[in-house]
C-alpha positions as CSV (number, residue, x, y, z in Angstrom):
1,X,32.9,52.5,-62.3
2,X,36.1,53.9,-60.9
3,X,35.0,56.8,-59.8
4,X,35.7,57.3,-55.9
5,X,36.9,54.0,-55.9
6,X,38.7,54.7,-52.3
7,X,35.1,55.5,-51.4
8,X,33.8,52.1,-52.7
9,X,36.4,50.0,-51.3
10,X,35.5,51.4,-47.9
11,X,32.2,50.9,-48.1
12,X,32.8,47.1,-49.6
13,X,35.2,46.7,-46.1
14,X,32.7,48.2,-44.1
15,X,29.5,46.2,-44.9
16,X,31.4,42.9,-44.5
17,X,32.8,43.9,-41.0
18,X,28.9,44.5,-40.1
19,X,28.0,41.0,-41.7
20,X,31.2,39.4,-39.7
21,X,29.6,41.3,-37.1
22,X,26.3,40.5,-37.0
23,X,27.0,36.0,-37.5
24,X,29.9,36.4,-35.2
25,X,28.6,38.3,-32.4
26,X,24.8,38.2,-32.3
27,X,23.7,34.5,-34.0
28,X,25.7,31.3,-34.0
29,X,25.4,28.4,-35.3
30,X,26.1,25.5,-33.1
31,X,25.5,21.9,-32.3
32,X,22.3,21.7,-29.7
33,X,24.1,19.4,-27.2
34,X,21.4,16.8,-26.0
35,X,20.1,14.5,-28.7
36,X,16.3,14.5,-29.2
37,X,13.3,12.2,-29.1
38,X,11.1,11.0,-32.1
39,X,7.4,11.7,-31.3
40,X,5.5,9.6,-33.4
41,X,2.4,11.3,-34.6
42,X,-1.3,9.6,-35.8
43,X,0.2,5.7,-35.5
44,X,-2.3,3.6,-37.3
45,X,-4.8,1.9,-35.3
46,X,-4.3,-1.6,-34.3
47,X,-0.1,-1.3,-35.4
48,X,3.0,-0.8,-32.9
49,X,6.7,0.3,-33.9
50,X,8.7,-2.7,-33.3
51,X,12.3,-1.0,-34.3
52,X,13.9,1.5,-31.8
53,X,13.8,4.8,-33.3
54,X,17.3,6.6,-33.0
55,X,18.0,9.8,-31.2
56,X,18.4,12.9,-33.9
57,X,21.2,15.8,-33.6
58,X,19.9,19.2,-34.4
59,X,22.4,21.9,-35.4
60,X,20.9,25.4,-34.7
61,X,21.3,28.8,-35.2
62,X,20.7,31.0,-32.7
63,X,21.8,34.3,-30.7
64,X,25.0,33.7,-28.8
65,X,23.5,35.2,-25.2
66,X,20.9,33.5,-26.0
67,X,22.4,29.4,-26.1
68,X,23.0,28.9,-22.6
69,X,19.6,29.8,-21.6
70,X,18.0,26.9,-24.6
71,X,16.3,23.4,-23.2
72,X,15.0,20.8,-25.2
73,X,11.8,21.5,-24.3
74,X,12.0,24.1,-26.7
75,X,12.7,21.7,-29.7
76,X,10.2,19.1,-31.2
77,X,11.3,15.9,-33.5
78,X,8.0,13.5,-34.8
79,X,7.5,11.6,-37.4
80,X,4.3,11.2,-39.1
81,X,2.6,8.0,-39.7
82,X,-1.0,9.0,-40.7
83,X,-0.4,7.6,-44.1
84,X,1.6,4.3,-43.6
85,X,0.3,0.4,-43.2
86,X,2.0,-2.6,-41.6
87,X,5.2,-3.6,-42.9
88,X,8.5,-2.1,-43.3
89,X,9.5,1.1,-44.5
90,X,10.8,4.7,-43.9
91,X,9.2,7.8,-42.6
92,X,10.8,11.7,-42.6
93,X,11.7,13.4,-40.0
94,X,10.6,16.5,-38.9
95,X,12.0,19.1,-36.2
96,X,10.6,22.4,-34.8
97,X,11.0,24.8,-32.3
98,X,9.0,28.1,-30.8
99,X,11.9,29.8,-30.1
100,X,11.4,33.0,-32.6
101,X,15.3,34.0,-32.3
102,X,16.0,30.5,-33.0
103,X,16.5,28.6,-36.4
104,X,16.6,25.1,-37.4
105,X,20.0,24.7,-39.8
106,X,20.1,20.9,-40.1
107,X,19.5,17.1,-38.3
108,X,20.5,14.2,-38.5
109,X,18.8,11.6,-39.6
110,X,16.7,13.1,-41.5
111,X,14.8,9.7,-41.8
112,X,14.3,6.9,-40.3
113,X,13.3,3.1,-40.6
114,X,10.1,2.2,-39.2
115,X,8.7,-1.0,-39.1
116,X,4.4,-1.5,-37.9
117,X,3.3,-4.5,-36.3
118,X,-0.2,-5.9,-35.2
119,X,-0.1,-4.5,-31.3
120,X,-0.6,-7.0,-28.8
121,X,-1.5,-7.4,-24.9
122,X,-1.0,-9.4,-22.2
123,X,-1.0,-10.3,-18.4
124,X,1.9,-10.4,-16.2
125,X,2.7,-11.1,-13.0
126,X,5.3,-8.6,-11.9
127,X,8.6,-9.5,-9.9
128,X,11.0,-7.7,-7.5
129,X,15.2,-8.0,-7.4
130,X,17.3,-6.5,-4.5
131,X,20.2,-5.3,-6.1
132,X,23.4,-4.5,-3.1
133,X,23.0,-4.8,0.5
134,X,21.7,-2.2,3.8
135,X,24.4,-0.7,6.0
136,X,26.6,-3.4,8.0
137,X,24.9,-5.3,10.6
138,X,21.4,-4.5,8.6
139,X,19.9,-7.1,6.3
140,X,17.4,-6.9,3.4
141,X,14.1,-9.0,4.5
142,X,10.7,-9.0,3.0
143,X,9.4,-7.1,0.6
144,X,5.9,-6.6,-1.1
145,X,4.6,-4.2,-3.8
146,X,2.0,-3.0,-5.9
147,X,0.1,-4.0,-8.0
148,X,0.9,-7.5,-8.5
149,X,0.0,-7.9,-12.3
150,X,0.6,-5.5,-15.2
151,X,-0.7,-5.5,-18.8
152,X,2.0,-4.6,-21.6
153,X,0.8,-3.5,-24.8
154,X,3.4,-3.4,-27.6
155,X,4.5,-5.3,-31.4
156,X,3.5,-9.0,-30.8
157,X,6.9,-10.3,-31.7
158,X,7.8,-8.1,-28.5
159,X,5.2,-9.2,-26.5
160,X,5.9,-12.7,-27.5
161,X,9.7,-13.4,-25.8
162,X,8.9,-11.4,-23.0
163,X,9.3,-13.9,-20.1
164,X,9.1,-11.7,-17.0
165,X,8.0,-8.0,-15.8
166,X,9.6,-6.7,-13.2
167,X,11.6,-4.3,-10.6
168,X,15.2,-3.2,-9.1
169,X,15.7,-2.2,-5.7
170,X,18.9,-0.4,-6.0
171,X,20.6,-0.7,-2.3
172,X,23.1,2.3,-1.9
173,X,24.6,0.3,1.7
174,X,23.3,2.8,3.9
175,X,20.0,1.8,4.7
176,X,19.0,1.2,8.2
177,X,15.8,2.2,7.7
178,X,12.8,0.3,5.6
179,X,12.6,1.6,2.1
180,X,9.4,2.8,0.8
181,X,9.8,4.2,-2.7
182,X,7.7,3.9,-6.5
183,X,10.3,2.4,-9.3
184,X,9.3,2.1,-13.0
185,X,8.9,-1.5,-14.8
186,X,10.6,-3.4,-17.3
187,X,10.3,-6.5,-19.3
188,X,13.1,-8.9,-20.1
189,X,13.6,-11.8,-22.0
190,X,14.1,-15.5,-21.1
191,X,17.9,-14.7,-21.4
192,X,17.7,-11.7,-19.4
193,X,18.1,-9.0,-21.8
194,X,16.1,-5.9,-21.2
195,X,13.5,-4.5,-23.4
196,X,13.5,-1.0,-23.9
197,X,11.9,0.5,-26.3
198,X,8.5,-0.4,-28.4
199,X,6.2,-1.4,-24.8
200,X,3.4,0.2,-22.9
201,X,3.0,-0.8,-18.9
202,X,-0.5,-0.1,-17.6
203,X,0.4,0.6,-15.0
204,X,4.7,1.8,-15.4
205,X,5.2,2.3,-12.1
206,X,5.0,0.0,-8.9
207,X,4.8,1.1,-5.4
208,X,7.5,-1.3,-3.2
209,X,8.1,-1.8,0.6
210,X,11.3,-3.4,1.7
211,X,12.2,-3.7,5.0
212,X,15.6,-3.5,6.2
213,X,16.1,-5.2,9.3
214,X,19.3,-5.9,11.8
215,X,21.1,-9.1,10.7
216,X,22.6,-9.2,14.7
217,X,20.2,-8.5,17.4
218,X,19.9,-8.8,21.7
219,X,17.5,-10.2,23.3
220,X,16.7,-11.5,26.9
221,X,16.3,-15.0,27.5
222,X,15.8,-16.8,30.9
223,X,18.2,-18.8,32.2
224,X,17.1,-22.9,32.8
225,X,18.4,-25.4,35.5
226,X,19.6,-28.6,33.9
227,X,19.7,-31.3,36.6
228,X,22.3,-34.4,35.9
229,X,19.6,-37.6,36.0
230,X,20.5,-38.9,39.6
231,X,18.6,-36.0,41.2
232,X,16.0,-36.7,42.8
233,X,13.9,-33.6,41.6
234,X,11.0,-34.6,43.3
235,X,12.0,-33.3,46.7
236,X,13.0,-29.8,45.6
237,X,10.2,-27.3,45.8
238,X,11.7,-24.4,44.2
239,X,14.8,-23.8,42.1
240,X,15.9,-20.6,40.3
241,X,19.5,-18.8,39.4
242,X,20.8,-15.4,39.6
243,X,20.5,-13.7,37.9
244,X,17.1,-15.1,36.3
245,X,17.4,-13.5,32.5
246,X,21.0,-12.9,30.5
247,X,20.7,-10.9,27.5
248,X,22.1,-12.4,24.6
249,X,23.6,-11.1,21.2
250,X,22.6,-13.5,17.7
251,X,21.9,-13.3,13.9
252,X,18.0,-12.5,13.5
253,X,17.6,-15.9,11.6
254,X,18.4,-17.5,15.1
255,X,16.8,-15.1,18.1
256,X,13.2,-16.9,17.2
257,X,14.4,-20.3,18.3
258,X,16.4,-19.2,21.1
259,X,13.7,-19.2,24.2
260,X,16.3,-19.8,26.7
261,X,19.8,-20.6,27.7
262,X,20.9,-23.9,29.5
263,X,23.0,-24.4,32.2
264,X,25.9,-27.6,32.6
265,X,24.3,-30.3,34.4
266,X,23.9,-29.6,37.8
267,X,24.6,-32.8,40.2
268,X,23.4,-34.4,43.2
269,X,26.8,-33.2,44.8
270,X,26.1,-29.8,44.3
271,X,22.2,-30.0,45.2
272,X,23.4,-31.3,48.6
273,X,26.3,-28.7,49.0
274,X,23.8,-26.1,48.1
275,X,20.9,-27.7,50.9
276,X,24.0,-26.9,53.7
277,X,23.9,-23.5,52.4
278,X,27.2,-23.4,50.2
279,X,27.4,-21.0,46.8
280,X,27.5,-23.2,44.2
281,X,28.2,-21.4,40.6
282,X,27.3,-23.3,37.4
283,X,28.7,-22.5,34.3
284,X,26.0,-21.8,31.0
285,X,26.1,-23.7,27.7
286,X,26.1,-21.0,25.8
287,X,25.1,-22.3,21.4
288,X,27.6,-21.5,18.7
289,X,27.0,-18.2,17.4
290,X,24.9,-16.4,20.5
291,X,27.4,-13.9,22.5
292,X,26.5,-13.5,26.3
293,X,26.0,-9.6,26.4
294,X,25.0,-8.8,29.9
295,X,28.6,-10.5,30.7
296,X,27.6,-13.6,32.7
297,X,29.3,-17.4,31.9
298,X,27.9,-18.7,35.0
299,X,25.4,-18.6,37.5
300,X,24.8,-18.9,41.4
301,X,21.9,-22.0,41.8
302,X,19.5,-21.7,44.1
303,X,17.2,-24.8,46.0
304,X,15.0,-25.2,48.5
């Protein structure tokens, strides 16, 4: 037994530097750092999960120049329900990879609550929010999408408090532009809280069109003769100003009233003084909120 013992105590050292070796250097053990997905496999017909199933933590062992190259594609977590009714209780929970250099050491949990419902459908009409606003000057204005229904398919006591179905236009104040883009749907209760696990959307997407328009806006408008009442209008055969059409600057809610812009009243005085051929200038009444861009506050009157 002693014999060469020098010899043995070598050999003792050496094989456990090649075993330090081999776990330090060539597989490690390590925390895989995004949680996975329960797949649930063969659900009973007719029964929904109406619990959220948790996220599971794999630990895994694997060649070190190897972890920076794993996804978690390459792992699988399910549970399998083929032998399970309605009601309450707890399934196993299984994990595998394909990886061949790689090795499952642990997960947690290792089980999981599930409770099976009688699966439900139903109608809704869906619903669009505008969440933030365009670039400055640019406002948010109608907005269509579709399809206009949906059918959700989930646990009935799910299905039952769901009071709307809808979207969010997330505006990032830069759009000057109308937004065309496809945003998944979700259903909330009557108090607002968001449903997010346990439902099926047929279909769980919806295709929406906003348009972004400018909230300030020019646009030309003629410029109309108001005579005070003691001219006698009859007599004049043609009267005009100069320049004929101002452009003018307003919000968009008030450019589709605004056919044209007013002048003060213009008075027998003047008509006479402009029949003798004097340059009379009258000044335009120009509504709160509408800014005179082409620069004009008044204009020559013209008579014949």
């Amino acid at each position: 037994m002693f014999k060469n013992l020098g010899y043995k105590l070598f050999a003792v050292l050496l094989a456990s530097a090649f075993w330090f070796f081999l776990v330090t250097f060539q597989n490690i053990i390590y925390e895989f750092e995004e949680p996975l997905q329960i797949e649930v496999l063969r659900k009973p017909e007719g029964l929904e999960i109406s619990n959220a199933l948790p996220e599971v933590k794999v630990k895994i062992a694997a060649p070190k120049g190897e972890t920076s190259f794993l996804r978690i594609e390459d792992f699988n977590a399910y549970i399998d329900l083929s032998d399970r009714e309605g009601g309450e209780g707890f399934a196993d929970v299984h994990v595998t990879t394909e990886r061949d250099n790689v090795r499952i050491v642990s997960f947690l949990p290792d089980r999981v609550a599930v409770t099976l419902e009688e699966e439900k459908s139903k109608s809704f009409r869906v619903e669009g929010d505008i969440s933030g606003v365009p670039a400055g000057q640019f406002i948010a204005g109608t907005s269509s999408h579709t399809p206009k229904e949906v059918v959700v398919t989930g646990p009935k006591s799910l299905i039952d408090v769901i009071a709307r179905v809808g979207y969010i236009v997330q505006l990032k104040g830069t759009e000057t532009e109308s937004v065309h883009t496809i945003l998944p749907l979700t259903a909330y209760t009557v108090d607002g809280v968001l449903i997010e696990n346990g439902l099926r959307m047929t279909p769980s997407e919806v295709e929406v069109q906003l348009n972004v328009i400018q909230s300030i806006r020019d646009k030309s408008v003629p410029v109309r003769l108001n005579f005070a009442d003691d001219v006698d209008t009859s007599r004049i055969d043609f009267s005009g100003t100069t320049p004929k059409v101002i452009v003018v600057r307003a919000a968009f809610e008030v450019l589709p009233s605004l056919q044209y812009i007013e002048t003060v009243e213009v008075t027998r005085a003047q008509v006479e003084a402009i029949m003798t051929g004097e340059e009379v200038r009258v000044v335009l009444m120009v509504p709160d909120g509408v800014e005179v861009v082409s620069g004009e506050s008044d204009v020559i009157v013209t008579i014949r």
